[in-house]
VMD Tcl script that builds the backbone (N, CA, C; Angstrom):
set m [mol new atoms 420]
animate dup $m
set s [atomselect $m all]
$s set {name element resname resid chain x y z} {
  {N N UNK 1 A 4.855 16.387 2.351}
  {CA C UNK 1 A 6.114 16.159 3.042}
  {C C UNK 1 A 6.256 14.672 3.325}
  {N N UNK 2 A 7.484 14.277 3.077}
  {CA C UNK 2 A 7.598 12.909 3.281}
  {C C UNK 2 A 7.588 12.383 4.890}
  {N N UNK 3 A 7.315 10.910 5.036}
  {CA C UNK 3 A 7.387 10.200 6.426}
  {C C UNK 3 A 8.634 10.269 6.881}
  {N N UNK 4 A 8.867 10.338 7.988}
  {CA C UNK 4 A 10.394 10.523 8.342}
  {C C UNK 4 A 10.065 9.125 9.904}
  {N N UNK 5 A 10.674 8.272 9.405}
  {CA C UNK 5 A 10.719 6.873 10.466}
  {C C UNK 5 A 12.088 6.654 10.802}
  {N N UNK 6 A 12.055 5.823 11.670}
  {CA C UNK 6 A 12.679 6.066 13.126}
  {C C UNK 6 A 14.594 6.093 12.290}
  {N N UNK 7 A 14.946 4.663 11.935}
  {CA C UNK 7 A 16.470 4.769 11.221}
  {C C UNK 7 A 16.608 5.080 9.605}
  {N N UNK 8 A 15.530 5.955 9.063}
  {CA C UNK 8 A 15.693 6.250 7.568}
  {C C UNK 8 A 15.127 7.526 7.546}
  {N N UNK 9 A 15.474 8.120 7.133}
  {CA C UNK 9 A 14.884 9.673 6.871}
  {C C UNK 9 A 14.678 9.257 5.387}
  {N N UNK 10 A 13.526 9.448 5.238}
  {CA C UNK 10 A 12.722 8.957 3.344}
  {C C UNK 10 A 13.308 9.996 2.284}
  {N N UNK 11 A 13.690 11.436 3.369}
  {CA C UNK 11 A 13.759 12.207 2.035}
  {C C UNK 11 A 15.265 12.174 1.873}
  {N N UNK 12 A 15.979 11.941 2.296}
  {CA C UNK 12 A 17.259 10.903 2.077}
  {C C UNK 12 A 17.822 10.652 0.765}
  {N N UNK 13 A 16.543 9.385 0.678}
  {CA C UNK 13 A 16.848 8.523 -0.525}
  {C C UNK 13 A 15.911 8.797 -1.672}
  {N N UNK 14 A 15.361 10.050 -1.829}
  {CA C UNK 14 A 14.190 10.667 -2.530}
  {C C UNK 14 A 14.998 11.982 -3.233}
  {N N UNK 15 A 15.143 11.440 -5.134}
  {CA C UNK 15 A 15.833 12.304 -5.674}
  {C C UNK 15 A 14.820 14.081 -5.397}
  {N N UNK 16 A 15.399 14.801 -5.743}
  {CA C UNK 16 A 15.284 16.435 -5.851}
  {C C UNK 16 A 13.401 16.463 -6.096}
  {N N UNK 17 A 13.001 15.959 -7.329}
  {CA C UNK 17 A 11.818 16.055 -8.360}
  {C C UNK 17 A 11.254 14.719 -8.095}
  {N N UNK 18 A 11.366 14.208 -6.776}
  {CA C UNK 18 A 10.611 12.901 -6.105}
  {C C UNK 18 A 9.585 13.251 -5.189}
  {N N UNK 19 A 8.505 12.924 -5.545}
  {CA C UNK 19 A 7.165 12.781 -4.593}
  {C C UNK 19 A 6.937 11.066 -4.123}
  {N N UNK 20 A 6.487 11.174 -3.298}
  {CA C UNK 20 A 5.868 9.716 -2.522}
  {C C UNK 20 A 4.416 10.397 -2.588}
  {N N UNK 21 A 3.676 9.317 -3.583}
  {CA C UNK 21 A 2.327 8.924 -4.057}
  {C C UNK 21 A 1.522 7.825 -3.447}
  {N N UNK 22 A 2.212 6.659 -2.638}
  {CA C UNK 22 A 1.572 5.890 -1.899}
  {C C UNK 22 A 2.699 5.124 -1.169}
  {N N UNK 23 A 2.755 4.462 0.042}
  {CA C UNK 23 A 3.497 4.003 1.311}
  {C C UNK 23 A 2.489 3.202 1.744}
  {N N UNK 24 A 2.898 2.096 2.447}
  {CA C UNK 24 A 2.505 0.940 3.256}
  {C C UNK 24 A 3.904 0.721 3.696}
  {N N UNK 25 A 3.244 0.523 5.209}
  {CA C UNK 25 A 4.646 0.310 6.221}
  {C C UNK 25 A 4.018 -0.871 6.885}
  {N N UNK 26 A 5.125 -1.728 7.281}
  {CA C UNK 26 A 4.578 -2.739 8.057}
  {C C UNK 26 A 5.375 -2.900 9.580}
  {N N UNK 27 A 4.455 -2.852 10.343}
  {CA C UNK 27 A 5.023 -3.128 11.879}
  {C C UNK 27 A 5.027 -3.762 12.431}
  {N N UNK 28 A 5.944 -4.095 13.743}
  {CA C UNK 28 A 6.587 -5.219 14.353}
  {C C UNK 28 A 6.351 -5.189 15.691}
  {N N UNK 29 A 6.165 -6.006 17.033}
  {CA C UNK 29 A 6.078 -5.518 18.174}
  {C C UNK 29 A 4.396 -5.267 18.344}
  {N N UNK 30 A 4.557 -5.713 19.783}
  {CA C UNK 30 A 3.382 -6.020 20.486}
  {C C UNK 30 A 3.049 -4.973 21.034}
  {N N UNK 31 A 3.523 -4.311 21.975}
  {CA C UNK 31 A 3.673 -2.834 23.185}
  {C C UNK 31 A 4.271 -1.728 22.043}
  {N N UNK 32 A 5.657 -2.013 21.606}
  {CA C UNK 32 A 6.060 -0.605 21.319}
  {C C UNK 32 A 6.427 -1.105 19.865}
  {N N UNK 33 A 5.358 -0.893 19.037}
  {CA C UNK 33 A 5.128 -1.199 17.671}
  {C C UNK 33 A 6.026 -0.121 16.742}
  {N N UNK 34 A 6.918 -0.786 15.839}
  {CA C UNK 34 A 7.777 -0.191 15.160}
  {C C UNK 34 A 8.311 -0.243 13.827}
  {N N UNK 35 A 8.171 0.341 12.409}
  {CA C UNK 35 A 8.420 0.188 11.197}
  {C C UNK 35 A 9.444 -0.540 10.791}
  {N N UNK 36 A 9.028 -2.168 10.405}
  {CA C UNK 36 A 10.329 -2.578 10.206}
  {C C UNK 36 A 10.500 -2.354 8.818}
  {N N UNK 37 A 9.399 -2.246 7.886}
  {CA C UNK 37 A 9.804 -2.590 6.337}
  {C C UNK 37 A 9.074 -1.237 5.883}
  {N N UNK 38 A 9.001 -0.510 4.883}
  {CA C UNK 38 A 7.979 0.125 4.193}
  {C C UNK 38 A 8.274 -0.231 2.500}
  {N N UNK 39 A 6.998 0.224 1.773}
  {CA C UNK 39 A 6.682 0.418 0.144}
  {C C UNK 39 A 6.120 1.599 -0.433}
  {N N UNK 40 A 7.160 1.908 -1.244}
  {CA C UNK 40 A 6.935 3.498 -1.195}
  {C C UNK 40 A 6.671 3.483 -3.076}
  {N N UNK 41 A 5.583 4.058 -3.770}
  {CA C UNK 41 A 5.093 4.857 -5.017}
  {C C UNK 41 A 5.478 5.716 -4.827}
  {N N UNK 42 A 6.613 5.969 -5.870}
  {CA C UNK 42 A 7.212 7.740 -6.249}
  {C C UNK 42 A 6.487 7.722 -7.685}
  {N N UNK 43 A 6.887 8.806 -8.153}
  {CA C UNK 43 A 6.442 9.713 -9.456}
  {C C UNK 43 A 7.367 9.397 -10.187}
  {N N UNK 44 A 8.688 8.520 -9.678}
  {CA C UNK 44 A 9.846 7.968 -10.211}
  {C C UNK 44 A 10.099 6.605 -10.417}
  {N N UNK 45 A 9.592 5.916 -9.022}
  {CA C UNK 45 A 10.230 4.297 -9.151}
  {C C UNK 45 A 9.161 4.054 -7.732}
  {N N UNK 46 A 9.243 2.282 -7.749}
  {CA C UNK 46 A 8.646 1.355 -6.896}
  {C C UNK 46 A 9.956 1.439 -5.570}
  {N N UNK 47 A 10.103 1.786 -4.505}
  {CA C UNK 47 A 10.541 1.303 -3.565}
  {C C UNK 47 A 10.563 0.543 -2.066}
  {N N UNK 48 A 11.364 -0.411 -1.694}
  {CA C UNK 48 A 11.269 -1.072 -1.064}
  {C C UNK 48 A 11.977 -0.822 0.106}
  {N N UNK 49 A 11.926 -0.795 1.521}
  {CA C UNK 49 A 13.051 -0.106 2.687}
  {C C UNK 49 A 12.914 -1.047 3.939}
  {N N UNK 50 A 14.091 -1.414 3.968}
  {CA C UNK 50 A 14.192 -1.484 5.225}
  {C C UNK 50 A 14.857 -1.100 6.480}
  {N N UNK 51 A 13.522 -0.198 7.247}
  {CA C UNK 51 A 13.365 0.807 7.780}
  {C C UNK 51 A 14.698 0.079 9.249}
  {N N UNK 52 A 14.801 -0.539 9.656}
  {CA C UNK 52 A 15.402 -0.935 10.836}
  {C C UNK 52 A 17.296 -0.989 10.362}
  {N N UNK 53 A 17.165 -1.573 9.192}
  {CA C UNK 53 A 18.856 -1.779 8.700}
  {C C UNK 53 A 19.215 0.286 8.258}
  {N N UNK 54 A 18.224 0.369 7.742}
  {CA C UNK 54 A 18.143 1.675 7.316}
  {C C UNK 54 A 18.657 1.930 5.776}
  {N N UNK 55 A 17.756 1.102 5.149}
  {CA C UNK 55 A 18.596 0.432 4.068}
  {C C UNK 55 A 17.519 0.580 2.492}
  {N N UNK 56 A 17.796 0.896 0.833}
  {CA C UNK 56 A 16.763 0.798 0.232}
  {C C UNK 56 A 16.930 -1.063 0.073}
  {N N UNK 57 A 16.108 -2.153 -0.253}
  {CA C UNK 57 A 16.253 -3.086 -0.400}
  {C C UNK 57 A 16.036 -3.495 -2.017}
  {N N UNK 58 A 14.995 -2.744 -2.613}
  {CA C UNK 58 A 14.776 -2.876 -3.701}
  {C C UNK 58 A 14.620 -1.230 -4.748}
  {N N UNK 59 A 15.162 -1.221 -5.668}
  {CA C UNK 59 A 14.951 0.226 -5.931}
  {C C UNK 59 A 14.058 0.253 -7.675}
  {N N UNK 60 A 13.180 0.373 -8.050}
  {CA C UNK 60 A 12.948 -0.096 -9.229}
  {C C UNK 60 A 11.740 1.201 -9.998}
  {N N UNK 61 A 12.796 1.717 -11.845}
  {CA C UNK 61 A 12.463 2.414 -11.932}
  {C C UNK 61 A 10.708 1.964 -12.293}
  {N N UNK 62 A 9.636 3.603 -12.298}
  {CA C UNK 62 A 8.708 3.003 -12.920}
  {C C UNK 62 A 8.015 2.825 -13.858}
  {N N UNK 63 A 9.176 3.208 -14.819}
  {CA C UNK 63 A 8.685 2.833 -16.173}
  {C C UNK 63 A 9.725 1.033 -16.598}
  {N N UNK 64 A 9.725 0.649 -16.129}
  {CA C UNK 64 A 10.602 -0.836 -16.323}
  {C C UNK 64 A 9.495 -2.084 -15.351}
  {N N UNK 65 A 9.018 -1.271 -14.325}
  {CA C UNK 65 A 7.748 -1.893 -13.442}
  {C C UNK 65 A 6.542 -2.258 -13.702}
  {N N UNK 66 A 5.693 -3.434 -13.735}
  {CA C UNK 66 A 4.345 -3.590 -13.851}
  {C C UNK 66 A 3.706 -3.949 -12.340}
  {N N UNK 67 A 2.582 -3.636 -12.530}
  {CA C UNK 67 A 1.641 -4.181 -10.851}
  {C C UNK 67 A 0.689 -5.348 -11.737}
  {N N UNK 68 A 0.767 -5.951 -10.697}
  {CA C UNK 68 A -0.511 -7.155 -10.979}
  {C C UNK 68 A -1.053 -7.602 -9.261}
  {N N UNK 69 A -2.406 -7.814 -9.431}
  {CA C UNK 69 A -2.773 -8.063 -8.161}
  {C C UNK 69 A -3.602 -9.213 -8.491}
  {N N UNK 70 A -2.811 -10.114 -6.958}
  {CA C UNK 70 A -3.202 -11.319 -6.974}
  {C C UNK 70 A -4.606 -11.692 -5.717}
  {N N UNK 71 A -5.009 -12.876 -5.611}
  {CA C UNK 71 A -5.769 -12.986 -4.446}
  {C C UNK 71 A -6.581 -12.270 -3.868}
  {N N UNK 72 A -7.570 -11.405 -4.416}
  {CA C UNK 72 A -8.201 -10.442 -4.621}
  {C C UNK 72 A -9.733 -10.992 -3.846}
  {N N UNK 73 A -10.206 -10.541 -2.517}
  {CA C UNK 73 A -11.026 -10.933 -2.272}
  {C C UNK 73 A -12.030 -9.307 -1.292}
  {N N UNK 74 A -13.359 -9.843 -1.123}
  {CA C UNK 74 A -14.096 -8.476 -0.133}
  {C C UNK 74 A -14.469 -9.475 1.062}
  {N N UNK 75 A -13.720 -8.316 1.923}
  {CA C UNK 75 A -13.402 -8.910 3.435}
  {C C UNK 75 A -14.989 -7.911 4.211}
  {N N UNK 76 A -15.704 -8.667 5.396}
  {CA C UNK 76 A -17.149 -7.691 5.493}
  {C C UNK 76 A -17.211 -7.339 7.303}
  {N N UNK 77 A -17.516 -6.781 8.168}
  {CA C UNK 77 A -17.476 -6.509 9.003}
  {C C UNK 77 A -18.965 -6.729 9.035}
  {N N UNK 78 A -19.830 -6.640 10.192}
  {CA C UNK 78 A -21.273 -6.653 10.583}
  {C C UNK 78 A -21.384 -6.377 11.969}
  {N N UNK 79 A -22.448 -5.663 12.249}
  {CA C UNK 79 A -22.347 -5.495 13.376}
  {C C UNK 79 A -24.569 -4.955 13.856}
  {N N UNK 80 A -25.023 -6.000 14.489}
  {CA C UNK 80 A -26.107 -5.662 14.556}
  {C C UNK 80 A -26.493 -5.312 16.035}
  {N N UNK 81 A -27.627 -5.344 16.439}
  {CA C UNK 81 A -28.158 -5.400 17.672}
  {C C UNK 81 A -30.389 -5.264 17.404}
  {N N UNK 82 A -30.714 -5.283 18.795}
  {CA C UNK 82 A -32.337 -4.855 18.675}
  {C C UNK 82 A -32.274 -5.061 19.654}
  {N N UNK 83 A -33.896 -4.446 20.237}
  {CA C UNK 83 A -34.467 -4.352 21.397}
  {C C UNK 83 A -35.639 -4.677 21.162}
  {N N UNK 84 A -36.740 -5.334 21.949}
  {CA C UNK 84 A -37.788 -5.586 21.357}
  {C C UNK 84 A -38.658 -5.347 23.203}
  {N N UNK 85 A -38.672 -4.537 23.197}
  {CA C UNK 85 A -39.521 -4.214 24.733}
  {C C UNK 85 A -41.293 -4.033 24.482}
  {N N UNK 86 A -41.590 -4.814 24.883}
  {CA C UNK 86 A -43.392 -4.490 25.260}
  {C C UNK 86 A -44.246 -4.621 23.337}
  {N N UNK 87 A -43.835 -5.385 22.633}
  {CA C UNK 87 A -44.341 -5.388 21.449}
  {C C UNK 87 A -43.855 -4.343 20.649}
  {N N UNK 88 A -42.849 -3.046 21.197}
  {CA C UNK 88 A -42.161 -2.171 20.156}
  {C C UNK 88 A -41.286 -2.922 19.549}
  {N N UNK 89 A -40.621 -2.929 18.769}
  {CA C UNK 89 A -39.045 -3.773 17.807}
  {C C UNK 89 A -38.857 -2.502 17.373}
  {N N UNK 90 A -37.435 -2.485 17.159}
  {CA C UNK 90 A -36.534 -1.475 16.698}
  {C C UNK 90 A -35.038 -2.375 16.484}
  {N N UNK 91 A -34.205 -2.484 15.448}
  {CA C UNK 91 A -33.238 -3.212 14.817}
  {C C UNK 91 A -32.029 -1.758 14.072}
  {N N UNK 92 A -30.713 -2.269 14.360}
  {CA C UNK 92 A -30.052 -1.421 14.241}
  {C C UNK 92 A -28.711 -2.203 13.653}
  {N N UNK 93 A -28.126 -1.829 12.465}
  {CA C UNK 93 A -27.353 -2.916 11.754}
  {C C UNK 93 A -26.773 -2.208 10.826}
  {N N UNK 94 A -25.117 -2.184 10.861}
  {CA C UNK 94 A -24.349 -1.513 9.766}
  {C C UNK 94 A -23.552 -2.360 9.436}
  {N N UNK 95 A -23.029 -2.379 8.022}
  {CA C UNK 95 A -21.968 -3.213 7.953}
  {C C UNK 95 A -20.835 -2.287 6.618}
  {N N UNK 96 A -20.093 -3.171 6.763}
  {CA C UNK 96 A -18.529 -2.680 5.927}
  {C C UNK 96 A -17.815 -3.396 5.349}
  {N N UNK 97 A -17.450 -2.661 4.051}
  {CA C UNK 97 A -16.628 -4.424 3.218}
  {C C UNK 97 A -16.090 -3.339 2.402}
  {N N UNK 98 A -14.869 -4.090 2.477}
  {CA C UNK 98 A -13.474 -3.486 1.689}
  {C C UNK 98 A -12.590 -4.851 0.768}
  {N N UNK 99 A -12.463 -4.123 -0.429}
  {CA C UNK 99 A -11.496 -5.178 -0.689}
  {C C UNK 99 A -10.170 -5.274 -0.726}
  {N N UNK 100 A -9.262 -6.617 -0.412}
  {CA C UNK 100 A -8.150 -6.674 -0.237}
  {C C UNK 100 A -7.516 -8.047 -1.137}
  {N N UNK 101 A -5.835 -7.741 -1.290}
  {CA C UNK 101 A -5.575 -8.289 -1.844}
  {C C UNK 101 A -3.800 -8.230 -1.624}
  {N N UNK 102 A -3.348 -9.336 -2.559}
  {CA C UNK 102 A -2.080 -8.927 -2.617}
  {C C UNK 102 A -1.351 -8.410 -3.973}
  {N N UNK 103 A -0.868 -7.699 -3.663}
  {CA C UNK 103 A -0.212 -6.421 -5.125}
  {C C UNK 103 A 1.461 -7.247 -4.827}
  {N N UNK 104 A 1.854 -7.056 -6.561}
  {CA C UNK 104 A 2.983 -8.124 -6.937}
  {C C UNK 104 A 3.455 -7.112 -7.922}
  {N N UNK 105 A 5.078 -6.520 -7.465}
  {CA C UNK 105 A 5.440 -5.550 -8.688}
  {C C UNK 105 A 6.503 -6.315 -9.505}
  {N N UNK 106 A 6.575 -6.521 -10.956}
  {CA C UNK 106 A 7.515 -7.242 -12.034}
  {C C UNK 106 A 8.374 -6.160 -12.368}
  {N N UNK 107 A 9.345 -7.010 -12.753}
  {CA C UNK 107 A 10.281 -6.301 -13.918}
  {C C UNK 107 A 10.412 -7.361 -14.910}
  {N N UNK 108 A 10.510 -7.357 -16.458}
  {CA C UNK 108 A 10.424 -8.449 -17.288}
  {C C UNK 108 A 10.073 -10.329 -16.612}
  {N N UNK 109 A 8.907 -9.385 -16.216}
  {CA C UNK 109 A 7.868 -10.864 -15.827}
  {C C UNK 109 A 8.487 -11.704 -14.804}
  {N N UNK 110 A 9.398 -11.153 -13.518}
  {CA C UNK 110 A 10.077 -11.931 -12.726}
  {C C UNK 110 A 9.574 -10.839 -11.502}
  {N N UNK 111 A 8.814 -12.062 -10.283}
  {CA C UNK 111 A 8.586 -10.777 -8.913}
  {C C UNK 111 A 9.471 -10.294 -8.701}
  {N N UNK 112 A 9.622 -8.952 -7.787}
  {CA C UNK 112 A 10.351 -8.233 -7.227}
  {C C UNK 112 A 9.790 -7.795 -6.117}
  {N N UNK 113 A 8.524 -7.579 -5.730}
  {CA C UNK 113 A 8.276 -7.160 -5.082}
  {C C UNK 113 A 6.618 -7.281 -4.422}
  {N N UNK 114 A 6.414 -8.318 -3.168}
  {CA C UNK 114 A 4.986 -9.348 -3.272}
  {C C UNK 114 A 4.711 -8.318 -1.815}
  {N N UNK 115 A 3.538 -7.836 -1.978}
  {CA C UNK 115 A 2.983 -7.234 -0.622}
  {C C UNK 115 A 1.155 -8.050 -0.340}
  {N N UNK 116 A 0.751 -8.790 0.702}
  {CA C UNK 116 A 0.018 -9.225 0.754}
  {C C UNK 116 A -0.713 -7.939 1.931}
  {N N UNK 117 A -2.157 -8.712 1.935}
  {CA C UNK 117 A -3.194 -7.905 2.993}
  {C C UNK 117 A -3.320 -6.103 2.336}
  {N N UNK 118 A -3.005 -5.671 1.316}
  {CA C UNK 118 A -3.384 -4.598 0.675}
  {C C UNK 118 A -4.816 -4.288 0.216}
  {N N UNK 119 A -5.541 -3.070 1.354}
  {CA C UNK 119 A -6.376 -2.897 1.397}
  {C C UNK 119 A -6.803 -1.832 -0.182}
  {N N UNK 120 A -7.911 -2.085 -0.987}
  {CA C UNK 120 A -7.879 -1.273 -2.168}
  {C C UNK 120 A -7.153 -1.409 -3.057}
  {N N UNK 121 A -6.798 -2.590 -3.452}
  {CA C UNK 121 A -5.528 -3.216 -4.351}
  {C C UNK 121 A -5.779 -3.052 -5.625}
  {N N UNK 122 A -6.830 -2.594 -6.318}
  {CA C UNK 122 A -7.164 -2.182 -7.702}
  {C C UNK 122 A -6.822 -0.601 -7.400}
  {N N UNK 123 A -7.368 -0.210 -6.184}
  {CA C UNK 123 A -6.869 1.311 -6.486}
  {C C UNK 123 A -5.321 1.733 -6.102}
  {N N UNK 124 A -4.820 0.793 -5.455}
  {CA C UNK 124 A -3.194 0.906 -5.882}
  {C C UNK 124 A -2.847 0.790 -7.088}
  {N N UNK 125 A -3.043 -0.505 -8.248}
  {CA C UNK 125 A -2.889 -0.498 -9.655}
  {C C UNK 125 A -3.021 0.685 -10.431}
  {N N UNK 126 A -4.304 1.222 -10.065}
  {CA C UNK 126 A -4.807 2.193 -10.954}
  {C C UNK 126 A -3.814 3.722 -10.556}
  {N N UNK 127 A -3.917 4.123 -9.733}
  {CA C UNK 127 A -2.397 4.601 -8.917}
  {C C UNK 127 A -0.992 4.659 -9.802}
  {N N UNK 128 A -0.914 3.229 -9.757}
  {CA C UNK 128 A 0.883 3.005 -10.407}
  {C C UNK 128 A 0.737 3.115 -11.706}
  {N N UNK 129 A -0.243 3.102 -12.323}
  {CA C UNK 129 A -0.725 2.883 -13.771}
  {C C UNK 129 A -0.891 4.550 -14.111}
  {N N UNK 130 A -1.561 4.890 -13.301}
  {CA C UNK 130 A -1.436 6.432 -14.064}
  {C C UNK 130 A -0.124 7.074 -13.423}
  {N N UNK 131 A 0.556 6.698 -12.959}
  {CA C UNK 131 A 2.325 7.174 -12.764}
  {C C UNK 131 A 2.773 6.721 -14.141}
  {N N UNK 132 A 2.721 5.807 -13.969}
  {CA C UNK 132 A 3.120 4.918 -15.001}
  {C C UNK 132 A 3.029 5.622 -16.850}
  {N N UNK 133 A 1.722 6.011 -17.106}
  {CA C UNK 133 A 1.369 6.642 -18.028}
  {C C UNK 133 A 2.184 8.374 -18.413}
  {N N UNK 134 A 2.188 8.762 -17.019}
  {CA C UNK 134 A 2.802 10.251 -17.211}
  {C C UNK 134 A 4.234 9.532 -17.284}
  {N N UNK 135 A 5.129 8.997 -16.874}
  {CA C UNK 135 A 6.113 9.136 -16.948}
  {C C UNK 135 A 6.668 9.090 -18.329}
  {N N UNK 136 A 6.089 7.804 -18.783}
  {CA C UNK 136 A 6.247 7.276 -20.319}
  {C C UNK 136 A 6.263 8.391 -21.282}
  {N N UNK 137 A 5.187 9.145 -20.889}
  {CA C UNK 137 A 4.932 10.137 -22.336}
  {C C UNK 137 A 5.843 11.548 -21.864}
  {N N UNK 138 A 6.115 11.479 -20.471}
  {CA C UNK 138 A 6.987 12.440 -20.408}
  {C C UNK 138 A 8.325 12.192 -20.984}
  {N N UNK 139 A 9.095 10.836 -21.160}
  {CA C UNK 139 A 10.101 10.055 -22.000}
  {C C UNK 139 A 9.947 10.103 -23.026}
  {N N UNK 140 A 8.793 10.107 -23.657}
  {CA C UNK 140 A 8.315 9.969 -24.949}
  {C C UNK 140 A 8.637 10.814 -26.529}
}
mol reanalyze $m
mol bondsrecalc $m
mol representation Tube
mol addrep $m
């Protein structure tokens, strides 16, 4: 079932035989944090919203769309501690690393659509790429 945010109802602007496959929303506000923009992967097209005008901003089918991801780096969290009482030691230490990046969608090699801080940005590609693949051969 689709997201339904505050001035756009998603399934709205979501033909009949439209699924949403991936969304990133970005929010605004300090206290009462609120969707101003989202990016929505259909099974159809790349879309772009803005959630506050209540508006699509960019609509793009996805077989005319490429992804490329730029700035591609692994961001690491750490977090240790120990105790070392009376000659016992004991050490306790996890850490976490994700990579992030920014994903850039084309249409004949001109941006359309630049989302930075995208966590898993190869597995978004890989994502739009196998949309990408069914649609084609379903055209085909």
């Amino acid at each position: 079932m689709p997201p339904v945010h505050q001035n756009l109802d998603s399934r709205a602007i979501l033909f009949p035989d439209e699924k949403i496959a991936w969304e990133k929303d970005f929010k605004e506000g300090l206290i009462h944090r609120h969707v101003e923009r989202a990016y929505v992967i259909t099974n159809r097209r790349v879309i772009a919203l803005d959630m506050a005008a209540g508006r699509v901003m960019v609509s793009i089918p996805i077989r005319d769309a490429d992804l490329v991801v730029m700035d591609r780096h692994t961001g690491s969290t750490s977090t240790g501690g120990g105790t070392y009482p009376g000659g016992t030691s004991s050490s306790i230490r996890s850490s976490t690393s994700k990579s992030v990046g920014t994903i850039i969608f084309l249409t004949n090699g001109v941006e359309r659509i630049k989302l930075g801080g995208i966590g898993d940005p190869d597995g978004v590609k890989n994502l739009f790429n196998s949309i990408k693949r069914e649609v084609l051969q379903q055209e085909g």
